[in-house]
C-alpha positions in Angstrom: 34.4 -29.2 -122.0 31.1 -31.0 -122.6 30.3 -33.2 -125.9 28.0 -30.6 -127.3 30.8 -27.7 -126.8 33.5 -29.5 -127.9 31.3 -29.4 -131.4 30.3 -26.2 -131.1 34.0 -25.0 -131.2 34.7 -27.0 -134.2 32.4 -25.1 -136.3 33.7 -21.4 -135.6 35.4 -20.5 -132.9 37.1 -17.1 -132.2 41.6 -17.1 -132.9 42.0 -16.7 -129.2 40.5 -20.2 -128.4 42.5 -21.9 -130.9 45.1 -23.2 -128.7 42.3 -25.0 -126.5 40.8 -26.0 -129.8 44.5 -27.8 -130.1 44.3 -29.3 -126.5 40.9 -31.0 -127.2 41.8 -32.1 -130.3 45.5 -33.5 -128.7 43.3 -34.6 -125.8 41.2 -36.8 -128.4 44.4 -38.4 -130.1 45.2 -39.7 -126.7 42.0 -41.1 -126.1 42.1 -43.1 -129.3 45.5 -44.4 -128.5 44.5 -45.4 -125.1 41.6 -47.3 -126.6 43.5 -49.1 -128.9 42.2 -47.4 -132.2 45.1 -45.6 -134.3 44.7 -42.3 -135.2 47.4 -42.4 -138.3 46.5 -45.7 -139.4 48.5 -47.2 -142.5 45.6 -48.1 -144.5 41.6 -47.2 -144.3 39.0 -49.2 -146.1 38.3 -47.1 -149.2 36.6 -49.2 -152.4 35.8 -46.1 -154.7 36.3 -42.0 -155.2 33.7 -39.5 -154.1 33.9 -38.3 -157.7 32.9 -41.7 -158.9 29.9 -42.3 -157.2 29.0 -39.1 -158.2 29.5 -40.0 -161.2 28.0 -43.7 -161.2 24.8 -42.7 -159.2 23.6 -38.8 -160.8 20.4 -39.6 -161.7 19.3 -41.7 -158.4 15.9 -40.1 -157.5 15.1 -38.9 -154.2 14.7 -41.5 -151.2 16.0 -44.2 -153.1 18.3 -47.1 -151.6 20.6 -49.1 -154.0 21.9 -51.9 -151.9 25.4 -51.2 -153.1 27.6 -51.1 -150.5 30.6 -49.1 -151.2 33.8 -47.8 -148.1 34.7 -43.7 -149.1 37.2 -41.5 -147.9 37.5 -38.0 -147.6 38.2 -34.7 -145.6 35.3 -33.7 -142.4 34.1 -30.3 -144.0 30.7 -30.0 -142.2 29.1 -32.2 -139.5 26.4 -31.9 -137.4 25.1 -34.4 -135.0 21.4 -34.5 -133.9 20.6 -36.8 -131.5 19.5 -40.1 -133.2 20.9 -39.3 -137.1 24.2 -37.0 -137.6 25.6 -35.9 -140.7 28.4 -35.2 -142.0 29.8 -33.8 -145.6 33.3 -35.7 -147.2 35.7 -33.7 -149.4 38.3 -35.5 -151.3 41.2 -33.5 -153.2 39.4 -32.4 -156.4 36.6 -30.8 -154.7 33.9 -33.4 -154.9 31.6 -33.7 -152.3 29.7 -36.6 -150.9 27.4 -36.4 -147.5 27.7 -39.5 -145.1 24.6 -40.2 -142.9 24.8 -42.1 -139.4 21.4 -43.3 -137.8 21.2 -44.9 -134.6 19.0 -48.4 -135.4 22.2 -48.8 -138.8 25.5 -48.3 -136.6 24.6 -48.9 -132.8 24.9 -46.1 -129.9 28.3 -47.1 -129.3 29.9 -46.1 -132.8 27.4 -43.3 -133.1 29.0 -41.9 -130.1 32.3 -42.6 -130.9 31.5 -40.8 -133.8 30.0 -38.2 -131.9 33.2 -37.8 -129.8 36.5 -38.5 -131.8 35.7 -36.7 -134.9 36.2 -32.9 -135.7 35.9 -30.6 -138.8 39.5 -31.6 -140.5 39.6 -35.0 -139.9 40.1 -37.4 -142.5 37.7 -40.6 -142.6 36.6 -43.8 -143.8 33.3 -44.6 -143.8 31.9 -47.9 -144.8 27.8 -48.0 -145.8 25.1 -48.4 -148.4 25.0 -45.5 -150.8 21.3 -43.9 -151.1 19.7 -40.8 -151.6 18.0 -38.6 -148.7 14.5 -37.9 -148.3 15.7 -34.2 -149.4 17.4 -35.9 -152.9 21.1 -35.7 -151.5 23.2 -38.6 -152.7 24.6 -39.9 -149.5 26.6 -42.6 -148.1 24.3 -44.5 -144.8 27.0 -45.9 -142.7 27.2 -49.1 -140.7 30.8 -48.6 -139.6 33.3 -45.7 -139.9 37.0 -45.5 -139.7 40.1 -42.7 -138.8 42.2 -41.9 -141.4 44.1 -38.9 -140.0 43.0 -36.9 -137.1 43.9 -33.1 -137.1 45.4 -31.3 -134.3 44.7 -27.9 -135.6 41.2 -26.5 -136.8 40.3 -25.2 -140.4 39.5 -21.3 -140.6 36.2 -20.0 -140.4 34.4 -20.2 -143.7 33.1 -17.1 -143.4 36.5 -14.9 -142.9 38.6 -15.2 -146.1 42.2 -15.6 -145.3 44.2 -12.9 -146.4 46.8 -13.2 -149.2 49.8 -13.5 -146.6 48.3 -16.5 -145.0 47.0 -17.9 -148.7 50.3 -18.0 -149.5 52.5 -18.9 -146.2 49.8 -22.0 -145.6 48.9 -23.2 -149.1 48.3 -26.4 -147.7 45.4 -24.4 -145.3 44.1 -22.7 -148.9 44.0 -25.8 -150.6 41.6 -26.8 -147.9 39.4 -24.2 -147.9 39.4 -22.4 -151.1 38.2 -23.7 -154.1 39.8 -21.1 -156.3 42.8 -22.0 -155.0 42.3 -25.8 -155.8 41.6 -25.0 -159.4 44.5 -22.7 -159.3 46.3 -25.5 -158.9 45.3 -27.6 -161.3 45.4 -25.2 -163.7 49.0 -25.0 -164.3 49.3 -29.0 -165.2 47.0 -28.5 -167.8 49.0 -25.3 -169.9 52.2 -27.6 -169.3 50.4 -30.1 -171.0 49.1 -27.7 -173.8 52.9 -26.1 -173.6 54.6 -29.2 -174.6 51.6 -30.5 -177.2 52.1 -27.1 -179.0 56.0 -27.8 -179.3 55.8 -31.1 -180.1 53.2 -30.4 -182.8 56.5 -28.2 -184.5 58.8 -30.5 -184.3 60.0 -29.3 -180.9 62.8 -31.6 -178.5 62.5 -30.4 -175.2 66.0 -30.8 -173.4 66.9 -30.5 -169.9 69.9 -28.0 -168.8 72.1 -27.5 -165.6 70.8 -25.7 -162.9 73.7 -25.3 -161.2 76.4 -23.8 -163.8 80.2 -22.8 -163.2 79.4 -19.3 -165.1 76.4 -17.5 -164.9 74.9 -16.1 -168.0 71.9 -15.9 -170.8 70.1 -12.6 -169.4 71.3 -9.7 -167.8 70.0 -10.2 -163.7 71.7 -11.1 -160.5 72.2 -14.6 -159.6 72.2 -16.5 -156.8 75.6 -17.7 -155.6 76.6 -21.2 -153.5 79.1 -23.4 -152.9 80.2 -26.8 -154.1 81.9 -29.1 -151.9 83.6 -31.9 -153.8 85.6 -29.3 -155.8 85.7 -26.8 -153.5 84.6 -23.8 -156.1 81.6 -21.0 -156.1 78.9 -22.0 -158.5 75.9 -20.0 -159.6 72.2 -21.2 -159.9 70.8 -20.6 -163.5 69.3 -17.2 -164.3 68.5 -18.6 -168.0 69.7 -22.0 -169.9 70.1 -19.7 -173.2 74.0 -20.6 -173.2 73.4 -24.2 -173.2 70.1 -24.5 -175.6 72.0 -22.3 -178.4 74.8 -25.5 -177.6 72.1 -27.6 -178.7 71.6 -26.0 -181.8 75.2 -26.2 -182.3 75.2 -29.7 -181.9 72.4 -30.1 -184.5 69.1 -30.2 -182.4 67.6 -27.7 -184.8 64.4 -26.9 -182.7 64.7 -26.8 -179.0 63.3 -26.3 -175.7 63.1 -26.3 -172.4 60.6 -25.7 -169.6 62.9 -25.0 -166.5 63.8 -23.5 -163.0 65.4 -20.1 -162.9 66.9 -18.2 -160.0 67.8 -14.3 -159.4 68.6 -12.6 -156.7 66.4 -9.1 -157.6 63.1 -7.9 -156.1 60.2 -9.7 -155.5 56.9 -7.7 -156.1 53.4 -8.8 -157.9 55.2 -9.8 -161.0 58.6 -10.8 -160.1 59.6 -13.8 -157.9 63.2 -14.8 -157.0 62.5 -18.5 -158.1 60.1 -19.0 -161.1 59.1 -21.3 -164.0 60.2 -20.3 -167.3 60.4 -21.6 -171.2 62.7 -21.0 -173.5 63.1 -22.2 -176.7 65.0 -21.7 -180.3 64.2 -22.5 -183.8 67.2 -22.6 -186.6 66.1 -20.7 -189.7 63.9 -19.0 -187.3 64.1 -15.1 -186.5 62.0 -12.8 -184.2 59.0 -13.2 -186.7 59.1 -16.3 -186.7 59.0 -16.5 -183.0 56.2 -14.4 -182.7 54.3 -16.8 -184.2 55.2 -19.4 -182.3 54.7 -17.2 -179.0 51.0 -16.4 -180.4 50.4 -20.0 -180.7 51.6 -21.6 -176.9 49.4 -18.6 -175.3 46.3 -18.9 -177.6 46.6 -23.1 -177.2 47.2 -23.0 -173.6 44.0 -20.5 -173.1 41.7 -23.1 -175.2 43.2 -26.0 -173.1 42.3 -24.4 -169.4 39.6 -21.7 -170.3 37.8 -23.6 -173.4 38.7 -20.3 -175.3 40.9 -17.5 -176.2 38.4 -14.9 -174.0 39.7 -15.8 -170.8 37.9 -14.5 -167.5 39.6 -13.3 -165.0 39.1 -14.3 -160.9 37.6 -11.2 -160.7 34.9 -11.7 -163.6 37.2 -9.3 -166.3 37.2 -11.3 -169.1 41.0 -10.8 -171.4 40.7 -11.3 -175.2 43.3 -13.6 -176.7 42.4 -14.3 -179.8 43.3 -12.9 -183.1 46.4 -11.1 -184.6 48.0 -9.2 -181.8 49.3 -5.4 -182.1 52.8 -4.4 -182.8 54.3 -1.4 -181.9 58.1 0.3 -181.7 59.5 0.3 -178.8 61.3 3.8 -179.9 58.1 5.1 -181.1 56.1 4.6 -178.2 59.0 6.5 -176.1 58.4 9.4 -178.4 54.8 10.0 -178.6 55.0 9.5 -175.2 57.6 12.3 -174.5 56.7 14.7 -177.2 59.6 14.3 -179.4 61.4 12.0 -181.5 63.9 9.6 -179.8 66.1 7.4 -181.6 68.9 4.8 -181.1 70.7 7.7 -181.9 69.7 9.8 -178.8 72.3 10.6 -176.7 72.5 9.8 -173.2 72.5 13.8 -172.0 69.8 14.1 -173.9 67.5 11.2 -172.4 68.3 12.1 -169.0 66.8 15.8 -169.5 63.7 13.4 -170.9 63.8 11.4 -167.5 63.6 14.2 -165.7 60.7 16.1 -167.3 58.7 12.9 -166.5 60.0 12.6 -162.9 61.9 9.4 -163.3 64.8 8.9 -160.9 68.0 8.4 -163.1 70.2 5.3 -161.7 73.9 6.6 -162.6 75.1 3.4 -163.3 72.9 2.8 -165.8 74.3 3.1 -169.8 71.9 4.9 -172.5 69.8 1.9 -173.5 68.9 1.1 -170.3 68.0 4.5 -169.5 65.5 4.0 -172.6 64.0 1.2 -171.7 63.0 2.7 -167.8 61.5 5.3 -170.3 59.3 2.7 -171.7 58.8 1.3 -168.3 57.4 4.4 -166.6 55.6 6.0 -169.4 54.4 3.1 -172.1 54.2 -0.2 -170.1 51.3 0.2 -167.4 49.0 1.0 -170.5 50.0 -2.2 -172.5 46.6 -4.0 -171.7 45.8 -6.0 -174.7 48.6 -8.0 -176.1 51.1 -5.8 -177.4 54.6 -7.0 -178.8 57.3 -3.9 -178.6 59.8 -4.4 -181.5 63.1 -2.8 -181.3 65.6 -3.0 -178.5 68.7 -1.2 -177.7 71.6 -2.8 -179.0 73.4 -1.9 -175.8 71.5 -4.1 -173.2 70.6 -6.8 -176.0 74.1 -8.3 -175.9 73.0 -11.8 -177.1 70.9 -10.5 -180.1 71.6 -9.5 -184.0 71.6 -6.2 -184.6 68.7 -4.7 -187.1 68.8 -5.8 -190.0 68.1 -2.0 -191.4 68.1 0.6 -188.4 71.6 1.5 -187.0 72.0 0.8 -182.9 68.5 -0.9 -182.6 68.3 -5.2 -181.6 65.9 -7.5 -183.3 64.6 -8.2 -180.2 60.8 -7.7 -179.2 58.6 -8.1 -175.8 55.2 -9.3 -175.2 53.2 -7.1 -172.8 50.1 -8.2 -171.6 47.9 -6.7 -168.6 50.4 -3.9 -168.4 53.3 -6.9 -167.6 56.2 -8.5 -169.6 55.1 -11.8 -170.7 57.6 -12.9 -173.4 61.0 -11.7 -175.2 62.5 -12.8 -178.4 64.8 -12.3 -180.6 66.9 -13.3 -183.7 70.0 -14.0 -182.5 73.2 -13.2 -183.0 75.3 -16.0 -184.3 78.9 -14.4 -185.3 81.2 -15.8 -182.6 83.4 -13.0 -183.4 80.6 -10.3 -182.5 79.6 -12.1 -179.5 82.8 -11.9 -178.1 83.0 -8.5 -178.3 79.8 -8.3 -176.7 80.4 -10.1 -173.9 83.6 -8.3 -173.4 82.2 -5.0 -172.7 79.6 -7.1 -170.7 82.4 -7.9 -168.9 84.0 -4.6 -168.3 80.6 -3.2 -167.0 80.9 -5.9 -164.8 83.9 -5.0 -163.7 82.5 -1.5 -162.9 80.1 -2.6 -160.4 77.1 -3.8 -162.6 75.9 -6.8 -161.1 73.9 -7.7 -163.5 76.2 -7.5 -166.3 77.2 -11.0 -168.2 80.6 -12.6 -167.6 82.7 -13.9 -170.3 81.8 -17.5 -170.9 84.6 -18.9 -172.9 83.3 -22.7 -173.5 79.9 -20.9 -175.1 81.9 -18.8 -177.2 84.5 -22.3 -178.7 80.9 -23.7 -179.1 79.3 -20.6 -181.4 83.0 -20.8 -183.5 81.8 -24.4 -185.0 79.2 -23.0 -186.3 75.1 -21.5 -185.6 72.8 -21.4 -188.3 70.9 -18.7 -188.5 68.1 -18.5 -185.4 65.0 -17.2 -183.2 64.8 -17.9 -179.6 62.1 -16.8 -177.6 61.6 -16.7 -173.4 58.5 -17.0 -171.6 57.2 -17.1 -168.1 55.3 -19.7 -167.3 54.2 -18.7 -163.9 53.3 -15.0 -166.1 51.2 -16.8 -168.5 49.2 -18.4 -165.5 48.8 -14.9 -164.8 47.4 -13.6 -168.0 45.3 -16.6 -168.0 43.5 -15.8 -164.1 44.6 -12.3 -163.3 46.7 -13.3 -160.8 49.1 -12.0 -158.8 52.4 -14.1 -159.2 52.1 -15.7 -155.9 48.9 -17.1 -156.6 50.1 -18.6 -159.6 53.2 -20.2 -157.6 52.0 -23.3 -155.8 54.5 -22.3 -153.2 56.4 -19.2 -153.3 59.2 -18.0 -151.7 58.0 -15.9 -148.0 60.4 -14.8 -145.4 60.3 -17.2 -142.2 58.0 -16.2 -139.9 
């Protein structure tokens, strides 16, 4: 394949060449070896960041030379080569963008056509040169000598045909390349950590770090991933929440706590749910689910000033999502009834929500007990239109097994979720803190269990000594961090997961 072909290919060729693509490129790696020049070396001269002398030279005018001589690194994302001056355009990881210039009469035919040659769209280089500006105003980098840092084997997609969402996410590396929003996706997610932790440190906060791997499973009704240890020869379970041992903390003294963990359940995976996700919990003493809305409020408004500059976020598809403010409250009871046409209570029987169910068309699970039932009410009738932020006060008692019961309405928990975009966001709760309640509660957890529920809790006796020395009174809140990225972008949750889970290929 000739010189000029061999180029040509780089710059857009069809799937069905890729695999001669790969032999040139393979074909190239053994040329540099044979010639004694490394393709992987250890080190590459490099004396600054693109982003710096971006930053250092802004306002050099057009055809300027500085006699600054400076040796930059960065990515091959465009080159062209014409004859007697080629050019090429350097990425480095944040984005920035520096071109590199190569005339004859500066680096001699030789390296020009070594340069010509050995280097493809992809490749990573060094190039060593005086830093000017272009007769068209570009700030450039005119090279006198030029340097491998990593030569690919495999070409970069063609710019102009997006990769679609499978590939985004099975070959981040590939979208971190190539798409910007998926750099900036990236980086977004260090900076609401950040803002996270500010916001709970600014309250007084400790954030703590809890097992992942636990002898009982427990802290939120879901199905958990099972293994194996070996040095004691017993099952363990990988955490579906580190409730259990946070509200140990609180025992212990550690009055306001959280933690910004790793959870695990073995459920479905769809545009919201992912079996392995990032979540926060936390829990105030004194505190009860008032209390934690205000604190929920806060991390989400704070984290949308840190990353967006504002509580009016805008979306990746230009919809911009108001924030700000006081958010709405309603009942999670009520909404079931205006929804239905008639008043449905804590008090509604289980006969009587089924014949609801199936007026609306929802499928009836016969496993599941009366509050649940309720709450798939709410799910398929109330939730997709829960676009602005919306907290839903009023749980079942029945699925809320870790929660105190209302302090005035009969069979209802203090336990509230955040909906945003039409998806769950946050929960919390005042919790219960009678160890003698609690057992109860986790007995008949048990016993559903024990009928099959695989979601049900499991008696965790250790948690249980540990609530009988005493919990002040308390608020605890969950919320999903990779969600919150979410509400933030409009994202799907595997955009907002650096690298989630895909089956193999």
């Amino acid at each position: 394949m000739s010189e000029k072909g061999a180029q040509e290919s780089n710059s857009g060729a069809e799937v069905d060449d890729l695999p001669e693509q790969i032999r040139i490129r393979h074909e190239k790696r053994e040329t540099l070896i044979s010639s004694g020049v490394e393709p992987y070396p250890v080190a590459v001269p490099r004396t600054s960041s693109l982003k710096s002398i971006r930053e250092k030279f802004a306002d050099l005018e057009i055809d300027v030379t500085t006699g600054v001589t400076e040796s930059l690194s960065g990515r091959v994302i465009f080159k062209r080569d014409t004859g007697k001056l080629c050019f090429a355009t350097l990425r480095e990881g944040d984005g920035t963008e520096l071109q590199a210039m190569f005339s004859l009469d500066k680096v001699g035919e030789e390296v020009l056509g070594q340069w010509k040659t050995f280097v493809d769209i992809g490749d990573f280089v060094s190039v060593t040169g005086e830093i000017i500006t272009s007769k068209r105003g570009e700030l450039s980098i005119l090279a006198t000598s030029w340097n491998m840092a990593a030569k690919t084997l495999r070409p970069l997609p063609v710019e102009h045909k997006p990769l679609s969402e499978e590939t985004r996410v099975r070959m981040r590396y590939v979208d971190l390349i190539v798409r910007p929003e998926a750099r900036s996706n990236a980086r977004l997610r260090p900076v609401v950590m950040k803002s996270l932790r500010d916001t709970f440190s600014q309250r007084d906060f400790i954030e703590v770090e809890t097992p992942m791997l636990q002898v009982l499973h427990g802290g939120a009704a879901a199905r958990p991933f099972k293994t194996q240890i070996n040095a004691y020869d017993m099952e363990l379970f990988l955490r579906i929440a580190p409730e259990l041992y946070l509200k140990r903390c609180i025992v212990g003294g550690i009055e306001r706590v959280f933690e910004i963990n790793r959870n695990f359940r073995n459920e479905g995976a769809d545009s919201s749910h992912s079996p392995e996700f990032a979540m926060i919990e936390s829990y105030q003493s004194y505190g009860d689910w008032n209390s934690m809305i205000e604190l929920t409020r806060a991390l989400v408004q704070e984290a949308a000033i840190a990353s967006c500059g504002s509580t009016t976020v805008t979306h990746f598809d230009g919809r911009e999502s108001d924030l700000g403010g006081k958010w709405d409250q309603i009942s999670l009871y009520g909404s079931v009834s205006k929804a239905v046409g008639v008043e449905v209570t804590a008090m509604t029987s289980h006969d009587e929500l089924i014949e609801l169910a199936k007026k609306v068309g929802l499928s009836v699970d016969p496993k599941w007990i009366t509050g649940k039932l309720l709450e798939e009410l709410f799910e398929h009738l109330v939730k997709p239109e829960l676009k602005t932020p919306t907290f839903v006060m009023g749980f079942p008692l029945d699925t809320s097994p870790l929660v105190r019961a209302h302090r005035d309405i009969p069979g209802v928990a203090e336990k509230w979720d955040l909906y945003i975009d039409g998806f769950e966001l946050a929960t919390g709760y005042s919790e219960l803190t009678d160890p003698v309640i609690q057992r109860e509660r986790l007995v008949a957890q048990a016993a559903l269990g024990a009928k099959g529920d695989v979601e049900a809790m499991v008696l965790d006796e250790d948690f249980l000594r540990a609530l009988e020395f005493g919990m002040p009174p308390l608020g605890g809140m969950g919320m999903g961090v990779d969600r919150l990225l979410m509400a933030l972008t409009g994202l799907g949750i595997r955009e907002t997961i650096l690298f989630p889970l895909v089956k193999p290929e």
